[in-house]
Backbone bond lengths (Angstrom), bond angles and torsions (degrees), N, CA, C in turn:
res aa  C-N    CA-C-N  psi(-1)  N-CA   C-N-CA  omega(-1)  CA-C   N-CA-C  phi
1 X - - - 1.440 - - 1.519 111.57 -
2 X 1.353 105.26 -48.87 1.916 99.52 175.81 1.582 109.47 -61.75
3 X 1.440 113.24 -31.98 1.638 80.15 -168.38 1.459 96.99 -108.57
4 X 1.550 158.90 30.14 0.940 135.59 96.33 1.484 130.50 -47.79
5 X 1.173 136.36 3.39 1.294 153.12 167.56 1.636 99.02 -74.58
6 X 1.503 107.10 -53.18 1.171 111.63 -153.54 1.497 115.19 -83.69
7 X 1.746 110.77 -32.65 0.950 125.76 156.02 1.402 120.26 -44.75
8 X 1.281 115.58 -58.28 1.335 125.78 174.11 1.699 113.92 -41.13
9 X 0.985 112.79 -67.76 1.433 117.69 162.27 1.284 135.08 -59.00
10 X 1.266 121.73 -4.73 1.220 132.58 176.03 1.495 91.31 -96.95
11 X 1.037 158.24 -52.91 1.535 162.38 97.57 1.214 109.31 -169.04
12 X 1.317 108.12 36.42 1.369 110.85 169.64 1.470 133.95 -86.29
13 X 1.382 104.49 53.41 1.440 133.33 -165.55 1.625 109.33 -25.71
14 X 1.338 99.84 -65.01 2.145 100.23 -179.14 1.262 111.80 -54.18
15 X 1.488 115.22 -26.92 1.469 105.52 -171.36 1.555 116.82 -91.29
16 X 1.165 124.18 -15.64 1.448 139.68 163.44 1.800 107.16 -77.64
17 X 1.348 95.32 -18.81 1.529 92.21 -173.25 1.869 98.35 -77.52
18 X 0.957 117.35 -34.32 1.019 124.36 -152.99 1.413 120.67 -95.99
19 X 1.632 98.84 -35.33 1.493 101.12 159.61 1.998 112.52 -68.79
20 X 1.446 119.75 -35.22 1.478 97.85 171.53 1.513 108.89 -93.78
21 X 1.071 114.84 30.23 1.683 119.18 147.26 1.586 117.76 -62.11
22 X 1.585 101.33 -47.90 1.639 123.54 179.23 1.284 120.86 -59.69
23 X 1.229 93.42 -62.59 1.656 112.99 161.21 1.464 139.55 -35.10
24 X 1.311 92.68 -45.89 1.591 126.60 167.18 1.691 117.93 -60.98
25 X 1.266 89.98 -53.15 1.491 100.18 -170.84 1.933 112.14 -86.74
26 X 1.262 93.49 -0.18 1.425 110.07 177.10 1.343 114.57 -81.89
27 X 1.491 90.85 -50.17 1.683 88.72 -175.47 1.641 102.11 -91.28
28 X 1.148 125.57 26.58 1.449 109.18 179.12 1.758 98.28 -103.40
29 X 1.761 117.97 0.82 1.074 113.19 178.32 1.435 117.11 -60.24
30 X 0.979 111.14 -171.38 1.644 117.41 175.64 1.622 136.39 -76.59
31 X 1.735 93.41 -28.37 1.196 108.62 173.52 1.477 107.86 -134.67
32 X 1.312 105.88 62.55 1.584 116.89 178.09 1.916 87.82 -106.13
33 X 1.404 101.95 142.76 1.552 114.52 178.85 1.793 104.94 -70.91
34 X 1.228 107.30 179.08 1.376 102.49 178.62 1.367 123.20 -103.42
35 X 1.427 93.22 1.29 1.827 108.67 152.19 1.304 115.57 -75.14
36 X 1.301 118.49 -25.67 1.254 99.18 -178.40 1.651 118.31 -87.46
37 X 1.203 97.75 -30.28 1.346 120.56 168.26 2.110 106.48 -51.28
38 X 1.365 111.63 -49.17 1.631 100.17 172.49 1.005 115.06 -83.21
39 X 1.328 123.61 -9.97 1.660 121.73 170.95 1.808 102.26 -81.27
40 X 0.945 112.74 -25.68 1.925 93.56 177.68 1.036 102.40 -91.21
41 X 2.016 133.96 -33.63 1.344 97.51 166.82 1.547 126.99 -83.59
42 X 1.323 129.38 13.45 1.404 106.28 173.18 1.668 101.60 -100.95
43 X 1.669 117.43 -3.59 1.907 114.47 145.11 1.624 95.48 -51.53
44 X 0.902 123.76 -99.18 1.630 140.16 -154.20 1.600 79.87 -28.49
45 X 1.235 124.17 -62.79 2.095 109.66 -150.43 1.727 92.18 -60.40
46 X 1.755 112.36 -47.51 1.510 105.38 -166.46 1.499 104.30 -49.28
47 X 1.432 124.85 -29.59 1.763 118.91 -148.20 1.690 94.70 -99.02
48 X 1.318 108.77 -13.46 1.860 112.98 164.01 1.768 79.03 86.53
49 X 1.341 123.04 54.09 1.172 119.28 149.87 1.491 113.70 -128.72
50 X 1.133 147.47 -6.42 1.153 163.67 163.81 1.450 120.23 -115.96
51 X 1.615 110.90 155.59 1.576 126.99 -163.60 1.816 87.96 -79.06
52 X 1.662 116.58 142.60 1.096 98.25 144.26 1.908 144.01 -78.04
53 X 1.896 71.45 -7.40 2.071 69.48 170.09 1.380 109.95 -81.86
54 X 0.811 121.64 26.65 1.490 126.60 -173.68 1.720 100.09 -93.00
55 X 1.565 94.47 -83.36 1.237 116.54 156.36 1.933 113.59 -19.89
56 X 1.328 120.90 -82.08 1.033 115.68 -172.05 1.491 105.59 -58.96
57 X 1.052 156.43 -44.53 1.555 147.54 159.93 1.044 114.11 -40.18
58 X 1.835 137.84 -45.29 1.159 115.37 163.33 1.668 130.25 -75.59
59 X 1.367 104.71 -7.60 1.543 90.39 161.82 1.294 133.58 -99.28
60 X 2.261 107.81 -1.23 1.495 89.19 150.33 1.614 123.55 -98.07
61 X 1.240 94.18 3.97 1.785 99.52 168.97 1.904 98.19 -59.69
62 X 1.179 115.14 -67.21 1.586 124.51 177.35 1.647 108.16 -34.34
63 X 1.325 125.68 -39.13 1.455 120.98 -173.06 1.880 94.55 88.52
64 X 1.447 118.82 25.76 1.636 103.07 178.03 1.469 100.22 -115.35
65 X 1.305 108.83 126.33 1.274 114.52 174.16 1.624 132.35 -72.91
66 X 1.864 95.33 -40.62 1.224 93.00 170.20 1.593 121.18 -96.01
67 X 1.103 117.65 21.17 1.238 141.19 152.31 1.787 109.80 -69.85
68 X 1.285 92.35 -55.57 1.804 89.50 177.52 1.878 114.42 -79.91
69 X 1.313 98.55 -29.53 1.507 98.66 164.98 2.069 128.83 -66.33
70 X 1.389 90.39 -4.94 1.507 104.13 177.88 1.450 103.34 -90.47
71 X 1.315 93.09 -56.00 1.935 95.67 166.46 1.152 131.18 -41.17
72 X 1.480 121.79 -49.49 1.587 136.39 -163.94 1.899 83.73 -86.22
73 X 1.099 140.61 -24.67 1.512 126.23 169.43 1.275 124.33 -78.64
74 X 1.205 95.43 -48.25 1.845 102.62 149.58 1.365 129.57 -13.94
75 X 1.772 89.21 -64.57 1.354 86.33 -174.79 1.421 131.55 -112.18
76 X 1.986 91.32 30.55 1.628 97.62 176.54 1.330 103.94 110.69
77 X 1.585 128.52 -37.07 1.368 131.08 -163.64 1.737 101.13 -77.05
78 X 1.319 117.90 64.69 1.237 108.69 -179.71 1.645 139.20 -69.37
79 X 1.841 103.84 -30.55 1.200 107.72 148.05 1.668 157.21 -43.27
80 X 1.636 79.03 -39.68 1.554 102.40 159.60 1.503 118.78 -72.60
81 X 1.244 114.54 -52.91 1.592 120.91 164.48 1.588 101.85 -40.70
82 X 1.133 142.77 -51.55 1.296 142.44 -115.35 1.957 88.05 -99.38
83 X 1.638 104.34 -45.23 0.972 102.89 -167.79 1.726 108.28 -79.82
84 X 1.060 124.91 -48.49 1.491 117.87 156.90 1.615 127.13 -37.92
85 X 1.275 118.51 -26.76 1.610 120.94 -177.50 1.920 79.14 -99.32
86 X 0.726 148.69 -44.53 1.685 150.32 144.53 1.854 103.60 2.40
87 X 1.108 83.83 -67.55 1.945 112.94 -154.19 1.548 83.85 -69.90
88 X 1.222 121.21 -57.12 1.767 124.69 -152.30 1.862 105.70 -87.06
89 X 2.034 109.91 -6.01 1.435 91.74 161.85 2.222 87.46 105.61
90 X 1.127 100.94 -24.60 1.576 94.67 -168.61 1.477 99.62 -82.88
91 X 1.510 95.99 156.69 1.360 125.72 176.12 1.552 134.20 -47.76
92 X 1.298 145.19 -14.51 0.784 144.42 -165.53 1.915 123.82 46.85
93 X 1.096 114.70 125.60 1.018 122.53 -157.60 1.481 117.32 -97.41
């Protein structure tokens, strides 16, 4: 996730594309956790190929908070993020 992140921002679009290609197709296995499963879709929402409500449903389906607090920043809802990374002890960004 960081270095398609990073890729992404570096604007190296194909190459971020491609690492959550992997990612993607990882967790679509059978016995991929359901972390891994909200970590490829909130790749897919970052790369503007996936919903972020998507994303945020699978990371409270997962039980990860700061999984769902990455989401809700994602998508602007930073207050809400703020108070969950609040709750879990993290820093605020």
């Amino acid at each position: 996730e960081t270095l398609t992140t990073a890729w992404h921002d570096a604007d190296q679009i194909d190459v971020a594309r491609v690492a959550a290609d992997r990612v993607v197709e990882h967790a679509a296995d059978h016995d991929a956790t359901s972390l891994m499963r909200a970590s490829a879709a909130l790749l897919d929402a970052r790369l503007g190929r996936g919903e972020l409500s998507i994303a945020l449903a699978a990371a409270r389906d997962a039980g990860a908070p700061w999984w769902e607090a990455r989401a809700l920043r994602t998508a602007g809802a930073t207050s809400e993020a703020a108070e969950i990374e609040a709750a879990l002890g993290i820093a605020t960004p």
